[in-house]
C-alpha positions as CSV (number, residue, x, y, z in Angstrom):
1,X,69.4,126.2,92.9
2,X,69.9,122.4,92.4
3,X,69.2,120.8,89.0
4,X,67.5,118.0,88.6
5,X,70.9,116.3,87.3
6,X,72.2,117.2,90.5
7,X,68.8,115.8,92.4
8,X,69.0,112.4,90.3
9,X,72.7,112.3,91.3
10,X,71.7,112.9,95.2
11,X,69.3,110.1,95.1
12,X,71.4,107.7,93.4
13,X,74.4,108.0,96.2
14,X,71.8,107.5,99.0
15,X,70.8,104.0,97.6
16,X,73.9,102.7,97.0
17,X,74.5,99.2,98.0
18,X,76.3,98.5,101.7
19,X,74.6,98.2,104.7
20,X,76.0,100.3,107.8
21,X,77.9,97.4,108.8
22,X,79.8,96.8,105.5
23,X,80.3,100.1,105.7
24,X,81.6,100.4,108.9
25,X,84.0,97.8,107.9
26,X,85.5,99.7,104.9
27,X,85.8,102.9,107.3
28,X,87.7,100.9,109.7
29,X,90.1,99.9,106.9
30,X,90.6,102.7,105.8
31,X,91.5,104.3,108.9
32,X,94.1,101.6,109.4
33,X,95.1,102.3,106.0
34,X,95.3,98.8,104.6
35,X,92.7,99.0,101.6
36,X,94.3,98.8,98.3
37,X,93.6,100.6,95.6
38,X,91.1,99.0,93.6
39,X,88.8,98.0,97.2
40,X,89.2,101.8,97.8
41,X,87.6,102.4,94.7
42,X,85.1,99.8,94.7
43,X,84.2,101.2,98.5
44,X,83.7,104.8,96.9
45,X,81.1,103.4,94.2
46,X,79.0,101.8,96.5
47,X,79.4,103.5,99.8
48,X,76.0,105.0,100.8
49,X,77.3,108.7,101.9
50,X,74.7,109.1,105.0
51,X,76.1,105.5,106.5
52,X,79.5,107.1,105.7
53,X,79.0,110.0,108.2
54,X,76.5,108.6,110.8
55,X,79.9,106.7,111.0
56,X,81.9,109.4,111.5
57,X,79.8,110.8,114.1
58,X,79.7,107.8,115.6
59,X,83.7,106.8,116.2
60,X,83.7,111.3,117.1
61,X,81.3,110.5,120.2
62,X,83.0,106.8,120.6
63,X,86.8,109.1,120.5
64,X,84.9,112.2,123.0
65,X,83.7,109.3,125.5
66,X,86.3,107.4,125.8
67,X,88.9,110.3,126.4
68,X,86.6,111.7,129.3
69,X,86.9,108.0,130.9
70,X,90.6,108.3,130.6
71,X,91.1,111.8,132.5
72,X,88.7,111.0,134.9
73,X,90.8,108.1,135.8
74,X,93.8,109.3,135.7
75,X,92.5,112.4,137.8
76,X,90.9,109.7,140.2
77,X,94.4,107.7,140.5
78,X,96.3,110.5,141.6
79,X,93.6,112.2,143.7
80,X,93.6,108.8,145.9
């Protein structure tokens, strides 16, 4: 069972403060891996964790679709 600490704590991280956008932004720099320390942490108090994984989800089906478009190129090209 969840306390109500853990309930208040919940709520709190799905209202932090970044839009998707911003927070799109700080997951593509992290992914290049050119945030410094102190942004990272800034990024972790304010990050809204439901942007942060629509956003994962998001680059996953962005990663899935763009690797079928690559074999079914390549498999076109050397079919013809």
């Amino acid at each position: 069972m969840t306390t109500e600490q853990e309930k208040s704590d919940l709520l709190e991280s799905s209202q932090r403060k970044l839009n998707f956008l911003q927070t799109l932004k700080a997951v593509l720099w992290a992914m290049f891996g050119v945030r410094k320390g102190a942004g990272l942490k800034e990024d972790i108090a304010k990050l809204n964790p439901v942007y942060v994984i629509l956003t994962g989800i998001l680059f996953g089906v962005l990663f899935v679709g763009s690797l079928v478009l690559v074999v079914q190129w390549v498999v076109s090209s050397a079919a013809g």
